[in-house]
C-alpha positions in Angstrom: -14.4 90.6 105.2 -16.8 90.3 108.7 -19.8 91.0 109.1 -21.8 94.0 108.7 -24.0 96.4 110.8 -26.5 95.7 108.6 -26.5 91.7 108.5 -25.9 89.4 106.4 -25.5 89.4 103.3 -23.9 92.7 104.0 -20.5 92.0 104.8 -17.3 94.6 105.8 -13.3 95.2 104.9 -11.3 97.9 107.2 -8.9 100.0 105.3 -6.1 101.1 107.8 -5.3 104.5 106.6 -2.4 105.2 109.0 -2.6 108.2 111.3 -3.4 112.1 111.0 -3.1 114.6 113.4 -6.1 113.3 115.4 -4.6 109.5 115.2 -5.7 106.4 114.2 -7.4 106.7 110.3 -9.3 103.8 108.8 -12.3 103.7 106.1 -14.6 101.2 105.9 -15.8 99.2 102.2 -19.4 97.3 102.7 -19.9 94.4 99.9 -23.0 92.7 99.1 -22.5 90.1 96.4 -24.9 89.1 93.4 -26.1 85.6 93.2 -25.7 85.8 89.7 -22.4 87.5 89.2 -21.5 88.9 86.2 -18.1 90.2 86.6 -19.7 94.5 86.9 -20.0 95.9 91.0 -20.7 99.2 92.2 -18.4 100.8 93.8 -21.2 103.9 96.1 -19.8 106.5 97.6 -22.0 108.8 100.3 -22.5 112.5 101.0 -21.8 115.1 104.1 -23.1 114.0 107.2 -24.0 110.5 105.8 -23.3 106.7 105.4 -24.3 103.5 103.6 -27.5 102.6 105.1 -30.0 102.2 101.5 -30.4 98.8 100.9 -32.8 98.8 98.6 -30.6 100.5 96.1 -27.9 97.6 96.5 -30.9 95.5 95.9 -31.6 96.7 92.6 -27.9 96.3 91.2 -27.3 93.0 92.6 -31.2 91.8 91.0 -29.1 92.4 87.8 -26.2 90.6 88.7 -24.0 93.8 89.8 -22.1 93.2 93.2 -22.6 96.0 95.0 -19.9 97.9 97.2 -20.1 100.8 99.4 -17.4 103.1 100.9 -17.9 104.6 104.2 -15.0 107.7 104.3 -12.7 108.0 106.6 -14.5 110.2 109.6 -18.1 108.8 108.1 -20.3 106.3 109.3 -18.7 102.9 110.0 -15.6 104.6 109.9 -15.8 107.5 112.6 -13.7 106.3 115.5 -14.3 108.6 119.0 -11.0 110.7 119.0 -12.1 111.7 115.7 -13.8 115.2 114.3 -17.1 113.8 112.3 -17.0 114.6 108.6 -13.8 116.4 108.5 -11.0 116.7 106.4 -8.6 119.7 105.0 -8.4 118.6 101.6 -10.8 116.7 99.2 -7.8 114.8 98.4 -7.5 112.9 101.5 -10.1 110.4 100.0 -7.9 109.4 97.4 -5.8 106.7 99.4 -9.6 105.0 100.4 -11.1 105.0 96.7 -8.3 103.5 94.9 -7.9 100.6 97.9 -11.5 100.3 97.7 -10.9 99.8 93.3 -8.0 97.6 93.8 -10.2 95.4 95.8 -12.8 95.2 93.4 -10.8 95.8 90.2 -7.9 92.9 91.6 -9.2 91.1 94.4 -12.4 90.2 93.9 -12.0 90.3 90.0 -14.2 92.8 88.0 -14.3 93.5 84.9 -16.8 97.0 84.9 -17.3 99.0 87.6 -19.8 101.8 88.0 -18.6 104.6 90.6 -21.4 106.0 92.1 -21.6 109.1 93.8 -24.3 111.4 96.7 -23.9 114.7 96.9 -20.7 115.6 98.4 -19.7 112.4 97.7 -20.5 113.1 93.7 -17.7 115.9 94.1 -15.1 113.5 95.3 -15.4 110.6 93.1 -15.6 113.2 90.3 -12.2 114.7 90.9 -10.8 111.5 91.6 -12.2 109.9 88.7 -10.0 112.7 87.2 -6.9 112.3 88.8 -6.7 108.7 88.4 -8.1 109.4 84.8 -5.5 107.0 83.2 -5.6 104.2 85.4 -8.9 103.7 84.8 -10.5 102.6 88.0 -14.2 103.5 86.8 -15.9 102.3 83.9 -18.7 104.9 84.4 -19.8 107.3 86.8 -23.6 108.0 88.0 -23.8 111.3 90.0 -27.0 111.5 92.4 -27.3 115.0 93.2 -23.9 116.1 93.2 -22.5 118.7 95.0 -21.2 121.6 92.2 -21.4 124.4 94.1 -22.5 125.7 97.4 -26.3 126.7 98.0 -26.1 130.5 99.0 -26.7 133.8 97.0 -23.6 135.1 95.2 -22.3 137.7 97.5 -21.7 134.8 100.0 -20.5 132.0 97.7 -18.4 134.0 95.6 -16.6 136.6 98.1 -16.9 135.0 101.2 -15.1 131.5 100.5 -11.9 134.1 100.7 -12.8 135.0 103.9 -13.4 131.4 104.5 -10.0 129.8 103.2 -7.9 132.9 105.4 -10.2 131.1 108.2 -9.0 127.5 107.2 -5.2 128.6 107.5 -5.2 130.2 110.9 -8.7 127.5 112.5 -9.6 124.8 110.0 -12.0 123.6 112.7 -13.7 126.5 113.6 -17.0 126.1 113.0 -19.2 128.2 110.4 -22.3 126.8 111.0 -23.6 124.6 113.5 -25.6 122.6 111.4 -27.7 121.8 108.3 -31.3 122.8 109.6 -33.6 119.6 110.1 -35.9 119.8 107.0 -34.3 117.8 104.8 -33.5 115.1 108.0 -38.0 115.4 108.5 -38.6 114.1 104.9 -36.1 111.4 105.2 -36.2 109.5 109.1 -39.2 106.8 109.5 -39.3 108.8 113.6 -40.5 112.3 111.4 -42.2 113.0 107.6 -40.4 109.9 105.8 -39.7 106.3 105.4 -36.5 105.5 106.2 -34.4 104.1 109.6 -31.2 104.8 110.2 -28.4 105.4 112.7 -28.7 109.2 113.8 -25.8 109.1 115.4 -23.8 108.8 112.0 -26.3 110.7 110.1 -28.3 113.5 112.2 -31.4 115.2 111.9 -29.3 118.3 111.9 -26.5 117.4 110.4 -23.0 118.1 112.0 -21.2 121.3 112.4 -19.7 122.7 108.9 -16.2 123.8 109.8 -13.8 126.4 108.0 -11.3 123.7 107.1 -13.9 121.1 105.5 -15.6 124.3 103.4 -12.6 125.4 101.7 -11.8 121.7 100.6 -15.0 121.4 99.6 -14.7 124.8 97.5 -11.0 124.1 96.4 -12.8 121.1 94.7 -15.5 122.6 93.4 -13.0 125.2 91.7 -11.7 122.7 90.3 -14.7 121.4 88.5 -15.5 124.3 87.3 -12.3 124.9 85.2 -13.0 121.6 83.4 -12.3 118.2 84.5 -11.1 115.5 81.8 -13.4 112.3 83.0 -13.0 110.2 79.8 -15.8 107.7 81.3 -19.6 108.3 80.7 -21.5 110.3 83.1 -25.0 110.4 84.2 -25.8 113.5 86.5 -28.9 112.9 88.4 -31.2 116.3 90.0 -34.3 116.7 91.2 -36.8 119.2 88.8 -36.5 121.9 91.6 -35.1 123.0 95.0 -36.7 123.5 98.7 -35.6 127.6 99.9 -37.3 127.0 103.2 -35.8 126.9 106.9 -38.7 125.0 108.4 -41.2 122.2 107.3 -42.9 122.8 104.5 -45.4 120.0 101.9 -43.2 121.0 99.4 -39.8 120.0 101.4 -41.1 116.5 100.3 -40.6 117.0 96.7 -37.5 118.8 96.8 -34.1 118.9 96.8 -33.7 120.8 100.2 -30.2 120.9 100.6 -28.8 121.9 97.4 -29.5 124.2 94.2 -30.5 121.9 91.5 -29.6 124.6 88.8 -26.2 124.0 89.8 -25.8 120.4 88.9 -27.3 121.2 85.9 -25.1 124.7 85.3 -21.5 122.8 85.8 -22.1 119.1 84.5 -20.8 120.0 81.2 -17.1 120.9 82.7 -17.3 117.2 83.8 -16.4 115.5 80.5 -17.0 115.0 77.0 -19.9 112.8 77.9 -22.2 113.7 80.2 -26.1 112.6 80.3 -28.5 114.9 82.4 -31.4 113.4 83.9 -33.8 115.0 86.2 -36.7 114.1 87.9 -40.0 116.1 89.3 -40.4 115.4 92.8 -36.8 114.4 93.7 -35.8 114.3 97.0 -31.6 115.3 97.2 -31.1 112.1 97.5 -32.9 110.6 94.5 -32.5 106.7 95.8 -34.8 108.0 99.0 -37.8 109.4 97.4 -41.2 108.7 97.1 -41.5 105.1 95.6 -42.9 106.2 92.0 -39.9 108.9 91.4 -37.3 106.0 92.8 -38.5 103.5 90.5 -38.1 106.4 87.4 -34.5 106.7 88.8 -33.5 103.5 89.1 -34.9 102.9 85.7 -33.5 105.6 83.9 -29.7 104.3 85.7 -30.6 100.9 84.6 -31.1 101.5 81.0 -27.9 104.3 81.0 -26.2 101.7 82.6 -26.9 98.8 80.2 -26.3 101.2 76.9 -22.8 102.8 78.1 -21.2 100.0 80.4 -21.4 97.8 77.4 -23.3 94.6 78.6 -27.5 94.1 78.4 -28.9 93.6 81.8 -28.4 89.9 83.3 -32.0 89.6 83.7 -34.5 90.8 81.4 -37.4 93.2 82.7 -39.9 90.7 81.1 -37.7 87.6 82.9 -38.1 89.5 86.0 -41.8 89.9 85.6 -42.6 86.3 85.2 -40.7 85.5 88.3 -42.3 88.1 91.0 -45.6 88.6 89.5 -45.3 92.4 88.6 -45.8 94.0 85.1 -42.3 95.1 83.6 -41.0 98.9 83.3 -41.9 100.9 81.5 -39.8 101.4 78.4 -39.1 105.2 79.1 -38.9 107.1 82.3 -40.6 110.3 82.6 -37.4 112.2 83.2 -36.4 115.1 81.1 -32.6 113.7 79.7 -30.3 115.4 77.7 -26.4 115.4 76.4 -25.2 118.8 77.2 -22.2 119.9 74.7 -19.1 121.5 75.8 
């Protein structure tokens, strides 16, 4: 390990991938440790046109004795080298290599015993499916789903006939592009410089996103297919949405309370196909990324994933909410979060 972008205690592994047809390949896996450990990490894994940058949810696992690890993908973040095509790949299964070093190095090197996989977005897809494939190995413990990305955001006529027109596309110019970018909305709610509270590099994460190409969309719908015929995750599952979704191309009040990226009725629609145990939670005033919202809908968040956590991942929490009172000053949690939860059947 060296050190990290962000500083100590952040520190960093490279994970030499080999080559591709652009060259060089590596992915990059960020630890933080506990200074109480208990044997559990987290092993987070980011969205499209993202990185590891929220500290403050790394905070609240290693408060209860979780170490806390993040992988950048290969073409993300820490890992994007210059001759490379940002956020790209051809098949969703060109992660796999990265998540199971990134296990093995938790699992074997640094010894743990439980390990939550954590998942953003596009990022949710991914550690789904690999979760999955890798279903007897047993690399996760659990899985916690922020937001995940189930299906694409666009009326019917465009998500349903149009990905064949995409993947004949993908064949013949994988990285042609199909849209230039994500809009800025949802970039305005989160970036300190717009509407929100929270610095980060732009050049790994811009305000409009990078350029979605034909290639990278019919992964992304290949694996999303795939979901939808029924996964076999024999791990516990919390999915995570916000109560509604943003429809707007330019800034609105209610962008900030939102998921403006995604279609929250489709996280909710195809968590069932996950697995045979699957908790819904969702939250009113959810940004898409739940970790970055407004304080009082993070705190119900991270409360809700620290009781799930504590009930399914068979340990109580290190530190007690009443211990952990007494020592900062602050009244504990509540006992329940005002999130609507559920167990869907099927």
């Amino acid at each position: 390990m060296e050190p990290d972008v962000l500083g100590p205690p952040y520190e960093r592994q490279t994970i030499d991938l080999g080559t591709d047809d652009e060259g060089p390949v590596v992915a990059t896996l960020v630890r933080r440790r506990a200074d109480r450990p208990t044997g559990r990490a987290v092993l987070y894994v980011h969205g499209f046109v993202d990185y590891f940058f929220q500290t403050h949810l790394a905070d609240f696992f290693v408060e209860r004795g979780w170490d806390f690890y993040a992988l950048d993908l290969r073409k993300y973040g820490r890992s994007l080298l210059p001759h490379q095509t940002p956020n790209f790949c051809l098949d969703l299964d060109e992660y796999l290599p990265e998540l199971d070093a990134a296990a093995k190095i938790i699992r074997e090197d640094d010894g743990h015993d439980i390990v939550l996989g954590m998942g953003h977005s596009t990022g949710g897809l991914i550690i789904s499916l690999w979760a999955h494939a890798r279903r007897d190995a047993g690399p996760v413990d659990g899985l916690f789903l922020n937001s995940p990305f189930f299906d694409l955001n666009l009326p019917w006529v465009l998500r349903r006939p149009g990905a064949a027109a995409v993947a004949r596309l993908a064949r013949s110019a994988p990285k042609r592009v199909i849209r230039a970018g994500l809009g800025t909305v949802y970039g305005e709610s989160l970036h300190a410089d717009h509407r929100g509270e929270w610095s980060y590099d732009l050049a790994w994460k811009p305000l409009a996103g990078f350029p979605v190409r034909a290639g990278w969309l019919a992964a992304v719908r290949r694996g999303q297919q795939q979901l939808r015929a029924g996964l076999d995750i024999p791990v516990p599952v919390l999915v995570a949405a916000s109560t509604r979704s943003f429809k707007g191309l330019k800034w609105q009040d209610g962008a900030s309370l939102a998921d403006a990226v995604l279609d929250v009725e489709h996280m909710v629609r195809w968590a069932p196909r996950l697995g045979r145990h699957v908790t819904l939670a969702r939250f009113d005033g959810g940004l898409h990324d739940l970790t970055l919202s407004g304080p009082a809908v993070r705190e119900k968040v991270f409360a809700e994933v620290g009781r799930w956590a504590d009930a399914f991942l068979g340990a109580g929490p290190t530190v007690t909410d009443e211990e952990r009172a007494a020592a900062d000053g602050t009244p504990p949690a509540p006992r329940r979060p005002e999130a609507e939860t559920a167990v869907p059947q099927g």
